[in-house]
C-alpha positions in Angstrom: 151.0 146.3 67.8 150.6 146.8 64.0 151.2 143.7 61.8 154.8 143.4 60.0 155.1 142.3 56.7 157.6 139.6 56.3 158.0 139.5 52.6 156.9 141.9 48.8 156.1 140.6 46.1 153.8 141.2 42.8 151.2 139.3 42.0 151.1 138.7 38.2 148.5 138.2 36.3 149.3 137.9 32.3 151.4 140.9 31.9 149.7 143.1 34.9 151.5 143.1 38.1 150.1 144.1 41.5 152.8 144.8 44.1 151.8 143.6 48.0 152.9 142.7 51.5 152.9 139.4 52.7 151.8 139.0 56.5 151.4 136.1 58.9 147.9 135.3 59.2 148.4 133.0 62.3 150.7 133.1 65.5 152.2 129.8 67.3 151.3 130.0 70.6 152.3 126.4 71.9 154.2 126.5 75.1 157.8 125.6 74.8 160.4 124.7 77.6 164.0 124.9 77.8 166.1 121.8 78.6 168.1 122.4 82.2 170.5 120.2 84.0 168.7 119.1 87.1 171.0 120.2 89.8 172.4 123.5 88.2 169.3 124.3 86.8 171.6 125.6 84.0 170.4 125.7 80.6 171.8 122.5 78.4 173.1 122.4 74.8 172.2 119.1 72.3 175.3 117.8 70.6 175.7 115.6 67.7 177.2 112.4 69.1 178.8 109.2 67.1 176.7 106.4 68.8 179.8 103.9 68.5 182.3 105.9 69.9 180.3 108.6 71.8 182.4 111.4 70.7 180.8 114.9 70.1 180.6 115.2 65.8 182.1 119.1 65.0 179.7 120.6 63.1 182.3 120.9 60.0 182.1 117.1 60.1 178.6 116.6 59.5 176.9 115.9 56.0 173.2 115.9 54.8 172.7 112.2 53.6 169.4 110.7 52.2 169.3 106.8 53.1 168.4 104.5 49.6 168.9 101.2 51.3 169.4 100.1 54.6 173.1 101.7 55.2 173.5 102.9 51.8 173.1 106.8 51.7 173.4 109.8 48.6 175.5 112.6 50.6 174.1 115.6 49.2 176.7 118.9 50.4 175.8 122.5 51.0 176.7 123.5 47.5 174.3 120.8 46.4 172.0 122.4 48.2 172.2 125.5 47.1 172.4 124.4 43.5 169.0 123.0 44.0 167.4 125.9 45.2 165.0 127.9 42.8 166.1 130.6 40.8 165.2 134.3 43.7 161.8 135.7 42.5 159.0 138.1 43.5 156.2 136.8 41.2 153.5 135.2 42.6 152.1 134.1 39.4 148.2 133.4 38.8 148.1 130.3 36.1 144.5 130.0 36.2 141.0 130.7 38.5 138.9 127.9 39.8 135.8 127.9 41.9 136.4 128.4 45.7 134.6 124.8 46.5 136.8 123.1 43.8 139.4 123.0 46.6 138.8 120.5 49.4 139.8 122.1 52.7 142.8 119.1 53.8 144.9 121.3 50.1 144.8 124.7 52.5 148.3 124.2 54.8 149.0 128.0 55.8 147.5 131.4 55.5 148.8 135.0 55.0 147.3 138.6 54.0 148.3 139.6 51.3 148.2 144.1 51.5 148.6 146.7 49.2 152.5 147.8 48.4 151.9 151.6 47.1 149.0 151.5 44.1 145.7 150.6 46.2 143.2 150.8 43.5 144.5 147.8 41.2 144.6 145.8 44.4 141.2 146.4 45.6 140.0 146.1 41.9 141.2 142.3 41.6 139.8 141.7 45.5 136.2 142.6 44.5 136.6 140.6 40.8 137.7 137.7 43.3 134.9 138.0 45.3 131.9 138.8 43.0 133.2 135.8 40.8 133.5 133.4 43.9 136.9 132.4 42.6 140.3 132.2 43.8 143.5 131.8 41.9 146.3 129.3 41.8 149.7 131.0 42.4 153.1 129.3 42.2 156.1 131.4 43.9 159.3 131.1 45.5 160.0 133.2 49.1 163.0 132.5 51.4 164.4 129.8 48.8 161.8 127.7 48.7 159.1 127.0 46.1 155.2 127.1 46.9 152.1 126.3 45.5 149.0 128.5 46.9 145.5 130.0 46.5 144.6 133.5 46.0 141.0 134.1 47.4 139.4 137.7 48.1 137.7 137.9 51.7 135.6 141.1 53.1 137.5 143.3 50.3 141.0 141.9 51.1 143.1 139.5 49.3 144.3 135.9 51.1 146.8 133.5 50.0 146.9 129.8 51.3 150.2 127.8 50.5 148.7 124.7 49.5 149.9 120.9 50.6 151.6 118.9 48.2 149.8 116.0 46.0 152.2 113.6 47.7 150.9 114.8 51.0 146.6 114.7 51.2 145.2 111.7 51.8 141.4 111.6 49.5 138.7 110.2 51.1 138.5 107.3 48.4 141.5 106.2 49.6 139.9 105.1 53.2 138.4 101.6 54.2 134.6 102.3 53.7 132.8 102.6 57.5 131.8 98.9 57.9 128.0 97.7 59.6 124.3 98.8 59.0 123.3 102.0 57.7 121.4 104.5 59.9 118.1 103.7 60.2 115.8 106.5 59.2 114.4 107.4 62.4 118.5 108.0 63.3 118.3 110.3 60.1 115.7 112.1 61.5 117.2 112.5 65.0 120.8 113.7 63.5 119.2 116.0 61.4 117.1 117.6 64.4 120.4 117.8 66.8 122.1 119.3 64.0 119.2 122.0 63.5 118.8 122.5 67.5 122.9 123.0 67.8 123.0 125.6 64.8 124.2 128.8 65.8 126.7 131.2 64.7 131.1 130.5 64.8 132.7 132.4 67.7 136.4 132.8 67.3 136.9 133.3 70.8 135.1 130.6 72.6 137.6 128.2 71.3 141.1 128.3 72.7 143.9 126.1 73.6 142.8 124.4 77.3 146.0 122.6 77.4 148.2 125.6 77.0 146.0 127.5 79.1 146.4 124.9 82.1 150.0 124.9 81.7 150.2 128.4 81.8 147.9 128.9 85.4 150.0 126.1 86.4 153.4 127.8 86.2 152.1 131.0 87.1 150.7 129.7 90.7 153.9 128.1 90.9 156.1 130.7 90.5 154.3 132.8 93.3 155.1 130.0 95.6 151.6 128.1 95.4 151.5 124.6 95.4 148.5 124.1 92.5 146.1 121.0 92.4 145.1 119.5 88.7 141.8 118.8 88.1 141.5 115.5 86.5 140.4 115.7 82.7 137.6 113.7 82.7 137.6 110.9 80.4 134.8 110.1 77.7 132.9 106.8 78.5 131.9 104.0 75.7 129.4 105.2 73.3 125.8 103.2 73.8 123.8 103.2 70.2 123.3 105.8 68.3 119.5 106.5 68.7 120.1 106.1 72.6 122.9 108.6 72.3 121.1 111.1 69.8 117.9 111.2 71.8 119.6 111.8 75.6 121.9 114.8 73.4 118.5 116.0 72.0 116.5 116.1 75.0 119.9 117.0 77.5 119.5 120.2 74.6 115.8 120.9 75.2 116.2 120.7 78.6 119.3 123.6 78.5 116.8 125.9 76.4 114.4 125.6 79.1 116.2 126.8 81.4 117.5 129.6 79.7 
């Protein structure tokens, strides 16, 4: 099935615009379950309950409210709300260019394809400056009433942009308690070094998947023909012994698969 787009816009660049399509780069696939009463087997609502009185709230009763101080809350309404929201747009503004490894990778939070919307050769023009330059742009926007942040980067001829996390939100690495004991010795150097050369190889989208989901699914889909399914046990992982001992049984437990193959 061809790809939607869920929003247009025009990416603008000084006083040149270059109209796209917005698509979903990724698709949630988690496995979700509806909430049934156990005898009816009828589907069940959630309602808002007062947890002294245990009356059902009407929705026309209930407020927004951020909590200050223990009890004390700022009730914010729906025309608040909306007062709040950003002025509708369909500019997705470049305010500068930076080197794609300027970024860290924990800033990237979503990603979407950006397409052509009509004029192709302006598009495709600014994907292969993006790419020969080995830059990507920083784009502020608003879509759906909200405000984003993102990264414009070109890949094989096509544009991308990644909304990107807030400040408030990454975590930097100087901010984490420095890894305590002795430093690797150098004949554990030399044994990382040659596991990481013997496991190099080339990324396979498709050899990584969900396991969980996937059990779930075989699960209910034995069960629903009438089977009565066994789990296997997921095996768990045993105490690490030291670190050459583990590096050289990985090392030669490696050798020994190329052997064979």
């Amino acid at each position: 099935m061809a790809a939607r787009a869920i929003w247009k816009g025009e990416i603008k660049l000084g006083t040149t615009k270059v109209p796209v399509k917005l698509y979903s780069a990724v698709q949630d696939r988690t496995v979700r379950f509806h909430v049934l009463d156990d005898r009816q087997k009828h589907r069940v609502k959630q309602h808002m309950i007062d947890p002294d009185s245990g009356d059902e709230v009407p929705t026309e009763e209930i407020q927004k409210g951020y909590e200050i101080e223990p009890g004390k809350y700022v009730i914010l309404t729906k025309e608040d709300l909306e007062k709040l929201q950003p002025p509708p747009s369909r500019d997705i503004e470049i305010v500068e260019f930076v080197p794609q490894a300027k970024i860290s990778q924990q800033w990237y939070e979503r990603p979407y394809y950006l397409g052509p919307d009509g004029d192709e050769k302006d598009y495709f023009a600014l994907a292969e400056a993006l790419q020969n330059k080995e830059s990507e742009g920083i784009a502020h926007w608003v879509m759906r009433n909200k405000y984003y942040s993102g990264a414009l980067r070109a890949i094989d001829d096509y544009l991308y942009l990644f909304t990107l996390r807030d400040a408030n939100e990454v975590i930097l690495a100087d901010q984490l308690t420095k890894p305590a004991g002795a430093a690797p010795t150098q004949k554990e150097l030399a044994m990382a070094k040659q596991l990481v050369e013997m496991l190099q190889g080339e990324f396979k989208a498709t050899e990584y998947k969900d396991e969980y989901s996937e059990r779930v699914m075989e699960f209910i889909e034995k069960k629903a023909k009438g089977h009565a399914p066994r789990l296997k046990a997921v095996k768990t992982k045993r105490k690490t012994a030291a670190l050459d001992s583990v590096l050289a049984k990985s090392i030669a437990s490696l050798r020994k698969e190329k052997r064979a193959a």
